[in-house]
mmCIF file of the N, C-alpha and C atoms, coordinates in Angstrom:
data_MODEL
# 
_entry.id   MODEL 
# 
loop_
_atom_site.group_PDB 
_atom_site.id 
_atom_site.type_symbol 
_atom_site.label_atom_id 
_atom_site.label_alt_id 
_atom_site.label_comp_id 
_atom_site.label_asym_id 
_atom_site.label_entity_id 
_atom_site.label_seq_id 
_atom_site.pdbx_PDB_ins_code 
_atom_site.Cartn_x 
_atom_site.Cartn_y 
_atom_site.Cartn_z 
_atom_site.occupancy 
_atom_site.B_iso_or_equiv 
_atom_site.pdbx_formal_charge 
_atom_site.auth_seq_id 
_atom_site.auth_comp_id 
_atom_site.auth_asym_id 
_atom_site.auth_atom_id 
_atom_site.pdbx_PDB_model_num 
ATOM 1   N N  . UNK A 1 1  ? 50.895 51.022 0.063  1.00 0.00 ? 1  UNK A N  1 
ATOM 2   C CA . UNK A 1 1  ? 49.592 51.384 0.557  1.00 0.00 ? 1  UNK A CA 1 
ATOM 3   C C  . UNK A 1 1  ? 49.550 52.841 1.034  1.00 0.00 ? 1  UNK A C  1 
ATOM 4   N N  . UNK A 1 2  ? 50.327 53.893 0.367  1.00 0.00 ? 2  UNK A N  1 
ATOM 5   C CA . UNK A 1 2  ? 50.174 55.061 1.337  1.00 0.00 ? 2  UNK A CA 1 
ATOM 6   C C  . UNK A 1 2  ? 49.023 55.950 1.023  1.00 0.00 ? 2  UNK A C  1 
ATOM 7   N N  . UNK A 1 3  ? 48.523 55.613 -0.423 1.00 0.00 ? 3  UNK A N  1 
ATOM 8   C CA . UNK A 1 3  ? 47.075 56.145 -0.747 1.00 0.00 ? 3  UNK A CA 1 
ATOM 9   C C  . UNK A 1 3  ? 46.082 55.561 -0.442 1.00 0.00 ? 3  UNK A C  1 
ATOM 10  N N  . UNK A 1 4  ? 45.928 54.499 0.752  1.00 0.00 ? 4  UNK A N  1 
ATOM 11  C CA . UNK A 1 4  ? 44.962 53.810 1.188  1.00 0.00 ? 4  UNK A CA 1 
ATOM 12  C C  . UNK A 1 4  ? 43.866 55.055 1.949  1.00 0.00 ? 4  UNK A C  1 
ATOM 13  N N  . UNK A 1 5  ? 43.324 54.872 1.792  1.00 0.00 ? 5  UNK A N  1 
ATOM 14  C CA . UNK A 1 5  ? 42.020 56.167 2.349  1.00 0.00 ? 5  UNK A CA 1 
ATOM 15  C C  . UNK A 1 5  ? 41.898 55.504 4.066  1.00 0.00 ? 5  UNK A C  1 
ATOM 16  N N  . UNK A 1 6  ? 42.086 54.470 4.163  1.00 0.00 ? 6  UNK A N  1 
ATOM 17  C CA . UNK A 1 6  ? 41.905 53.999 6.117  1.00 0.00 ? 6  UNK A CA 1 
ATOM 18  C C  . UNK A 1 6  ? 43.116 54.669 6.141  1.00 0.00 ? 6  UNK A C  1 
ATOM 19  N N  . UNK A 1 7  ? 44.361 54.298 5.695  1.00 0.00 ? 7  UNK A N  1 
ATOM 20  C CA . UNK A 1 7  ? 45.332 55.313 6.860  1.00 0.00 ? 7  UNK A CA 1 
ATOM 21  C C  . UNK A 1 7  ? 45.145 56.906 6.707  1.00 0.00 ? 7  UNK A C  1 
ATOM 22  N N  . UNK A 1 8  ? 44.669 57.526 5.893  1.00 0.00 ? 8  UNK A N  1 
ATOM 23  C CA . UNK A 1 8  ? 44.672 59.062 5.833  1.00 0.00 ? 8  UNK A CA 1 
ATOM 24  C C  . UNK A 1 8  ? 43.269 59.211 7.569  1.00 0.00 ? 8  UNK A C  1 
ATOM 25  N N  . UNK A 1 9  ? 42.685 58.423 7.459  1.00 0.00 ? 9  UNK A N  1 
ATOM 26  C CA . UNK A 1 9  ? 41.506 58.788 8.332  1.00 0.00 ? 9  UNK A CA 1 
ATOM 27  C C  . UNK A 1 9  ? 41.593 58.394 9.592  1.00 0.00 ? 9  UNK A C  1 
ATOM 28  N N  . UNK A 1 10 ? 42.615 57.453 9.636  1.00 0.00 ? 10 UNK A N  1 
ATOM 29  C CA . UNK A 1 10 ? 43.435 56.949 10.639 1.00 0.00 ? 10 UNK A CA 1 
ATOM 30  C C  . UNK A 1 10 ? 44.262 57.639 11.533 1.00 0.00 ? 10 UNK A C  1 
ATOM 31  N N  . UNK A 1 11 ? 45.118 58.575 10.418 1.00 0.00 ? 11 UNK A N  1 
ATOM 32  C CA . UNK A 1 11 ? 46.232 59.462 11.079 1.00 0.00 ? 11 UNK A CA 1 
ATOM 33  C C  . UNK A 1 11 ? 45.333 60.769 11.777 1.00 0.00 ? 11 UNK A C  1 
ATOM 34  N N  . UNK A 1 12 ? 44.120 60.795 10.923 1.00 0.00 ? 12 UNK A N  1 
ATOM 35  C CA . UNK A 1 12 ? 43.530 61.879 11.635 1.00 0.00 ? 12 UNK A CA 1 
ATOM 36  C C  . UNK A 1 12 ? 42.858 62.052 12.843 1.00 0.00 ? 12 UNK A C  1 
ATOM 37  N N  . UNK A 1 13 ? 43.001 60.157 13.132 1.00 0.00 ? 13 UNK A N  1 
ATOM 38  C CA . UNK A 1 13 ? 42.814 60.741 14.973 1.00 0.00 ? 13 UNK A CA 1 
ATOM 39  C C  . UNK A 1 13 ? 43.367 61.072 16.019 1.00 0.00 ? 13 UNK A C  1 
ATOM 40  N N  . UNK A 1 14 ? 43.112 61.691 17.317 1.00 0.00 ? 14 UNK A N  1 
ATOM 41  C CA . UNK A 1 14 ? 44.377 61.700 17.941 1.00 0.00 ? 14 UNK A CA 1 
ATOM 42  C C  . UNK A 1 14 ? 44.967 60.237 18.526 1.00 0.00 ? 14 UNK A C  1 
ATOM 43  N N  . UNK A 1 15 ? 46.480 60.405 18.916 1.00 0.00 ? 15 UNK A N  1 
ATOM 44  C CA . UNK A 1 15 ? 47.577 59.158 19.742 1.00 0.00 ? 15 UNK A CA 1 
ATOM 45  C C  . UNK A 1 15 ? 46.326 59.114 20.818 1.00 0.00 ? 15 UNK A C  1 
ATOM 46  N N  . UNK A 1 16 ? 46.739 58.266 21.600 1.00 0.00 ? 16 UNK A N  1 
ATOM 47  C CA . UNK A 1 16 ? 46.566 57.672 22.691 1.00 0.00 ? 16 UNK A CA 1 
ATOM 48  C C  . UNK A 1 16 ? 47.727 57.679 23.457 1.00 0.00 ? 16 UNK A C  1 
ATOM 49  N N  . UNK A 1 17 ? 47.603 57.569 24.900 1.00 0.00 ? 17 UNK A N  1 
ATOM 50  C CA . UNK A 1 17 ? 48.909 57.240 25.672 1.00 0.00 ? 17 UNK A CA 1 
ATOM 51  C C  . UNK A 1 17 ? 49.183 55.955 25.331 1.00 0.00 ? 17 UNK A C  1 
ATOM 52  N N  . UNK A 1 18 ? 50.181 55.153 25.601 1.00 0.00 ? 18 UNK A N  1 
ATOM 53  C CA . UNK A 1 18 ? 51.047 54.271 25.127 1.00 0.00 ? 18 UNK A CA 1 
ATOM 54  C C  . UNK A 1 18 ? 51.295 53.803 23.834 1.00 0.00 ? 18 UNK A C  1 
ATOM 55  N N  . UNK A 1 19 ? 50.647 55.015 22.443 1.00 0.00 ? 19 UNK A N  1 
ATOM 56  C CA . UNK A 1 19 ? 50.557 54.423 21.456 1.00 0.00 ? 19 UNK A CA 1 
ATOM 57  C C  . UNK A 1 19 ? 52.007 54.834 20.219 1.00 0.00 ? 19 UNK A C  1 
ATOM 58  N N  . UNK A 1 20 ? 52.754 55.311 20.997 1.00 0.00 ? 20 UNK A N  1 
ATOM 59  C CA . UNK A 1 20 ? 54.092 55.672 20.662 1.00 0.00 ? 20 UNK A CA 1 
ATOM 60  C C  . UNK A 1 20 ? 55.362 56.259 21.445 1.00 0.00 ? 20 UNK A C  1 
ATOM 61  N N  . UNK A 1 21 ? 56.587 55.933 21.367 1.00 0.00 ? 21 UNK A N  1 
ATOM 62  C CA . UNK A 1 21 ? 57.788 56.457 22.197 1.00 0.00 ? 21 UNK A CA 1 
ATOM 63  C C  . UNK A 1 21 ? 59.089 57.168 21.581 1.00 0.00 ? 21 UNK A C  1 
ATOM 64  N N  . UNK A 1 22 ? 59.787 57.482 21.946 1.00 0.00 ? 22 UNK A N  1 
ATOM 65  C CA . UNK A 1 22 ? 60.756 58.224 21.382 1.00 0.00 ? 22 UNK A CA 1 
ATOM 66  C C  . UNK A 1 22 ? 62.283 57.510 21.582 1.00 0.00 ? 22 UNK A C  1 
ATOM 67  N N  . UNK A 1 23 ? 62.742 56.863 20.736 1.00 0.00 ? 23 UNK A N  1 
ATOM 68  C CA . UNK A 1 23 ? 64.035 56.571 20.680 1.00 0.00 ? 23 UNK A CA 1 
ATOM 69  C C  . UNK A 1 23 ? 65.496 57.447 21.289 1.00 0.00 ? 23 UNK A C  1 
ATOM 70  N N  . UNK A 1 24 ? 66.343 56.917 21.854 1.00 0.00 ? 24 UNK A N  1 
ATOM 71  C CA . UNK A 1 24 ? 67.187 57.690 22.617 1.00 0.00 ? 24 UNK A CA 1 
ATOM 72  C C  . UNK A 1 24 ? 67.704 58.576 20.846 1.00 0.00 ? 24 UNK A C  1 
ATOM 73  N N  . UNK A 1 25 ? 67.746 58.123 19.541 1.00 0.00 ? 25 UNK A N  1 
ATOM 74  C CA . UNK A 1 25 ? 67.892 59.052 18.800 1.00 0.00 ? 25 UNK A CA 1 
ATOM 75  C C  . UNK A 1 25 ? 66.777 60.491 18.477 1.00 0.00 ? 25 UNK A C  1 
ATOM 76  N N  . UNK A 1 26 ? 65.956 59.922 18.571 1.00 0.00 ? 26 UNK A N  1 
ATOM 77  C CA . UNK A 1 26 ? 64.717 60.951 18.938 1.00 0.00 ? 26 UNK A CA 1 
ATOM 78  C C  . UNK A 1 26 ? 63.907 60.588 18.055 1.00 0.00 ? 26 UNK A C  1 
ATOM 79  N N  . UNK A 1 27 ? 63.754 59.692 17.192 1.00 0.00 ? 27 UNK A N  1 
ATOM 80  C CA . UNK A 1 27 ? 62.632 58.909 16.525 1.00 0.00 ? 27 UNK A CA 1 
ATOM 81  C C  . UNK A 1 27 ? 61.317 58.655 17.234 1.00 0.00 ? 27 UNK A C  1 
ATOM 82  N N  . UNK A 1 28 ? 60.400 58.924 16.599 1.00 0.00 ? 28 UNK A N  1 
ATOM 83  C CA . UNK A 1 28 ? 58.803 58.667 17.215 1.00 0.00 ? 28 UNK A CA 1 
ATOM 84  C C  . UNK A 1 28 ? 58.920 57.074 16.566 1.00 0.00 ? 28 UNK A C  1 
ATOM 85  N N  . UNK A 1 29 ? 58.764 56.173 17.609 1.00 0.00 ? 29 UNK A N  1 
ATOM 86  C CA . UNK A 1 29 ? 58.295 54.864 17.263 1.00 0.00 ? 29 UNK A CA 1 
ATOM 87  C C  . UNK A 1 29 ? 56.937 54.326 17.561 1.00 0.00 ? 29 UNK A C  1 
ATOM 88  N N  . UNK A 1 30 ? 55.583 54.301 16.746 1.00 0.00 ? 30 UNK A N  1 
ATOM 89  C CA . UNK A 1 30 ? 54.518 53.442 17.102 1.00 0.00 ? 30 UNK A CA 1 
ATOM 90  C C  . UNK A 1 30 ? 54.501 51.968 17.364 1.00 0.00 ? 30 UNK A C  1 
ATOM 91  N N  . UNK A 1 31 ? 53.868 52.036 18.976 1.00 0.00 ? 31 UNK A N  1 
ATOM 92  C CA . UNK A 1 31 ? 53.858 50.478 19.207 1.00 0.00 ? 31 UNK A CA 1 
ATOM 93  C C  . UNK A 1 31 ? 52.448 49.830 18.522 1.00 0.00 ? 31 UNK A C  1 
ATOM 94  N N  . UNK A 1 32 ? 52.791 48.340 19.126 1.00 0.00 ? 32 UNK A N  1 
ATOM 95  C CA . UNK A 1 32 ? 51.737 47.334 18.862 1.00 0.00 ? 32 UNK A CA 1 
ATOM 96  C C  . UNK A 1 32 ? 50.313 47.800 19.143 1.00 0.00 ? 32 UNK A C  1 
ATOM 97  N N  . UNK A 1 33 ? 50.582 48.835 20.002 1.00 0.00 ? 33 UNK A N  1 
ATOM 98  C CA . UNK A 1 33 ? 48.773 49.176 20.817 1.00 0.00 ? 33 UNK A CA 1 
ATOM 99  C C  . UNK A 1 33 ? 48.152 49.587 19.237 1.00 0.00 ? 33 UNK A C  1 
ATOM 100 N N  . UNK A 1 34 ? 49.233 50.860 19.377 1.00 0.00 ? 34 UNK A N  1 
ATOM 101 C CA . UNK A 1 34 ? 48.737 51.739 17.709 1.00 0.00 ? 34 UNK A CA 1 
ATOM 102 C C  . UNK A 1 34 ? 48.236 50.855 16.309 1.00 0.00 ? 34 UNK A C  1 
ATOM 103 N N  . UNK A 1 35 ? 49.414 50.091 16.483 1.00 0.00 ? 35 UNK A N  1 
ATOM 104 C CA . UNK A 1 35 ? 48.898 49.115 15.160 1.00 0.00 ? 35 UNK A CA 1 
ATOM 105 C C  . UNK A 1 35 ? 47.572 48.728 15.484 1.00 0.00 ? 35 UNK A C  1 
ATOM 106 N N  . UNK A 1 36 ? 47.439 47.687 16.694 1.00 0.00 ? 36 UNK A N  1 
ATOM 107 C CA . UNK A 1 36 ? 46.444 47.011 16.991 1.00 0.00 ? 36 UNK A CA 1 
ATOM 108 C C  . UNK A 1 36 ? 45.073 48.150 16.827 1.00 0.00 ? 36 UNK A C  1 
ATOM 109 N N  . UNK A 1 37 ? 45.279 49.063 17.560 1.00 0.00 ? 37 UNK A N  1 
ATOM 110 C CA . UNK A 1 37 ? 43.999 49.997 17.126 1.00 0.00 ? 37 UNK A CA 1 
ATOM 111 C C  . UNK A 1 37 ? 43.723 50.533 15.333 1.00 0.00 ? 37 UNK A C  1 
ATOM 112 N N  . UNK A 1 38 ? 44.710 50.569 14.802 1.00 0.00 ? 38 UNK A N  1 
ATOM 113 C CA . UNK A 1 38 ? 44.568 51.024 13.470 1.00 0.00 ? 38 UNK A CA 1 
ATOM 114 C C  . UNK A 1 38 ? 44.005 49.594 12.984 1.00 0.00 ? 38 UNK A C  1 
ATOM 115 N N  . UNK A 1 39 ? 44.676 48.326 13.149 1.00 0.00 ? 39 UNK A N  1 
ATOM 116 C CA . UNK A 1 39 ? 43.245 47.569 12.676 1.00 0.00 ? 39 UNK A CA 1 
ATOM 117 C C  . UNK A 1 39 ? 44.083 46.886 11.037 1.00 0.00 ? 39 UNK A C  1 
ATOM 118 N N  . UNK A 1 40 ? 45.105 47.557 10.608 1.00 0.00 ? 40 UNK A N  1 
ATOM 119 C CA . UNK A 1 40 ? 45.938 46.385 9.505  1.00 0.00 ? 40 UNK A CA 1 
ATOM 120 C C  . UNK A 1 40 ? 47.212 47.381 9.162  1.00 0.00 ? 40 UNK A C  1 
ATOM 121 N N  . UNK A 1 41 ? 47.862 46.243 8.559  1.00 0.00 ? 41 UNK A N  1 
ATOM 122 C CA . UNK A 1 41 ? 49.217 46.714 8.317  1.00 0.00 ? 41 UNK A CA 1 
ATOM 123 C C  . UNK A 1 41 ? 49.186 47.696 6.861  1.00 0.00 ? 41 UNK A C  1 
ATOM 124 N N  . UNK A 1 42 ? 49.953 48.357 7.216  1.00 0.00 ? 42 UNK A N  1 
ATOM 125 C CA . UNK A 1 42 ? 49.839 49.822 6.204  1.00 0.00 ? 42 UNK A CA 1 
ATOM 126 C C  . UNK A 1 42 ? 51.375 48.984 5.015  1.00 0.00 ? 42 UNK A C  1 
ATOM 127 N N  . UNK A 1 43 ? 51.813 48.497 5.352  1.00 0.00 ? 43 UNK A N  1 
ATOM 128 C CA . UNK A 1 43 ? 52.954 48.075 4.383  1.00 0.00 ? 43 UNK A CA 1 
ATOM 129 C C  . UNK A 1 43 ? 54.475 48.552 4.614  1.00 0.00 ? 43 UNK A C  1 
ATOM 130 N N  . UNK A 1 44 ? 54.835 49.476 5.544  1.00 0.00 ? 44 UNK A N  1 
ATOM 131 C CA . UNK A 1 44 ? 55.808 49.746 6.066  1.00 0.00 ? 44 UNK A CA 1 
ATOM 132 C C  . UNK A 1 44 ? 56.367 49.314 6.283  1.00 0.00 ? 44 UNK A C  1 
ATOM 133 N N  . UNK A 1 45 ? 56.703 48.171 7.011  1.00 0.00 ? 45 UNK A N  1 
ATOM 134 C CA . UNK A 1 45 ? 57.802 47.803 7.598  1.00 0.00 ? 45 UNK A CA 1 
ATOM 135 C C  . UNK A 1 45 ? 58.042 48.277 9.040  1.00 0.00 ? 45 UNK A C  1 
ATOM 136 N N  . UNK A 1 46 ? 56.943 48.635 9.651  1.00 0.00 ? 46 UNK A N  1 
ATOM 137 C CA . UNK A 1 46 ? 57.035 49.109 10.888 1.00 0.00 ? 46 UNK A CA 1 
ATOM 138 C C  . UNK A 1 46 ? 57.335 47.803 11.968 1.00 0.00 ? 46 UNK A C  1 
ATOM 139 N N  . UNK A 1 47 ? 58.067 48.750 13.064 1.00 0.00 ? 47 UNK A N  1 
ATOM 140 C CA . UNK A 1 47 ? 58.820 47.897 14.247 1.00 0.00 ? 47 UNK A CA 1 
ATOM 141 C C  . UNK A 1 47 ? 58.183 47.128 14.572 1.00 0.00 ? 47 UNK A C  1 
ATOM 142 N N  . UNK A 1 48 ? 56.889 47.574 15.571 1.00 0.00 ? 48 UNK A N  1 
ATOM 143 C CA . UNK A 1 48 ? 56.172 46.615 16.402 1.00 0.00 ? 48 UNK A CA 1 
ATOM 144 C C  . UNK A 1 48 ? 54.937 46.488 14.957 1.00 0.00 ? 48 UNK A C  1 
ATOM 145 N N  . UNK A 1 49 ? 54.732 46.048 13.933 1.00 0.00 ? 49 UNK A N  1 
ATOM 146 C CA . UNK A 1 49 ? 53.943 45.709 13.576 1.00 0.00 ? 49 UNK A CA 1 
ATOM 147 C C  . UNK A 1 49 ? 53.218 43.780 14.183 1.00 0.00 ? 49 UNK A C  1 
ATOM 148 N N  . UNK A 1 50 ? 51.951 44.300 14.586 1.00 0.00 ? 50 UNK A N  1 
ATOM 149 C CA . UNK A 1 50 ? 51.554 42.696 14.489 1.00 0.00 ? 50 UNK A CA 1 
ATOM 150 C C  . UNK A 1 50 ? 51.558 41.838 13.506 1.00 0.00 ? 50 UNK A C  1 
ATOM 151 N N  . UNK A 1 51 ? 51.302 42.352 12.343 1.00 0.00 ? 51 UNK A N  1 
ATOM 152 C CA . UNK A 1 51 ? 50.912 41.621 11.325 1.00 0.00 ? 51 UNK A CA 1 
ATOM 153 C C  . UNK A 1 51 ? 52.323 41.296 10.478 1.00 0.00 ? 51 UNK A C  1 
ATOM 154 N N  . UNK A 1 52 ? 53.395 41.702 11.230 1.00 0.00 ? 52 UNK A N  1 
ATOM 155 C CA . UNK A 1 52 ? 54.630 41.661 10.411 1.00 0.00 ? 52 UNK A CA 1 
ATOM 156 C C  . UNK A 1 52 ? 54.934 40.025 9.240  1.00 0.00 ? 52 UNK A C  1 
ATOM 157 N N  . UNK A 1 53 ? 54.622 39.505 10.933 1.00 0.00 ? 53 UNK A N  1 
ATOM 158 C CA . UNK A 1 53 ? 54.910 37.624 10.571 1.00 0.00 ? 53 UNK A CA 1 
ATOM 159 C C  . UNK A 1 53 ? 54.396 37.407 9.338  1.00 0.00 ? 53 UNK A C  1 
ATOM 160 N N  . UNK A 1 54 ? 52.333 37.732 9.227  1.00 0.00 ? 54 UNK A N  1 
ATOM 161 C CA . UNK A 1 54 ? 52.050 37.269 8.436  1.00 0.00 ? 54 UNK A CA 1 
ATOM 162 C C  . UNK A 1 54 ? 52.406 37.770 6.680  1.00 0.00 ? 54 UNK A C  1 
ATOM 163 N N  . UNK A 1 55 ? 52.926 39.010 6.900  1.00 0.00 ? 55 UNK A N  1 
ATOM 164 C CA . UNK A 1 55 ? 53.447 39.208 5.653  1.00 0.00 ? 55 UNK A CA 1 
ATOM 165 C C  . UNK A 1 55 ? 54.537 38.769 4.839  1.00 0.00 ? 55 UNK A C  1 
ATOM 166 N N  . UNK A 1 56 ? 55.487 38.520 6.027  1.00 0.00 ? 56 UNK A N  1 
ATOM 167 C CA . UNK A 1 56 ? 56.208 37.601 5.319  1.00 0.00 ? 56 UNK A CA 1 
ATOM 168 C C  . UNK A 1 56 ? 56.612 36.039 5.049  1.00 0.00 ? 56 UNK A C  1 
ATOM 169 N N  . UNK A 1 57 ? 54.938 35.731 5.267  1.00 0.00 ? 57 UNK A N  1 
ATOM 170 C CA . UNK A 1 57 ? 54.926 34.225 5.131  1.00 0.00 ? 57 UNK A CA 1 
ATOM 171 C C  . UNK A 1 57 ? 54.376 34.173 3.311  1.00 0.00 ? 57 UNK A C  1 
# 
């Protein structure tokens, strides 16, 4: 899904506070808030995805 036109318009808003953290390696990790505000799973494989479960049912 990375040519999906919602995530290009998506990324173009700004974070929010709590909507990502930084790993003691220094990785930017988006949480659940972020997902939850973006509204569906982009196909990644991301950490805190909500929708993780249902994809792999």
């Amino acid at each position: 899904m990375p040519d999906d036109p919602r995530l290009a318009a998506f990324a173009a808003l700004p974070l929010q506070p709590g909507d990502f953290y930084h790993t003691p390696e220094g990785y930017l990790v988006f949480t659940a808030q972020y997902h939850q505000r973006r509204g569906f799973c982009c196909g990644s494989g991301c950490r805190h995805c909500p929708w993780k479960k249902e994809k792999q049912a």
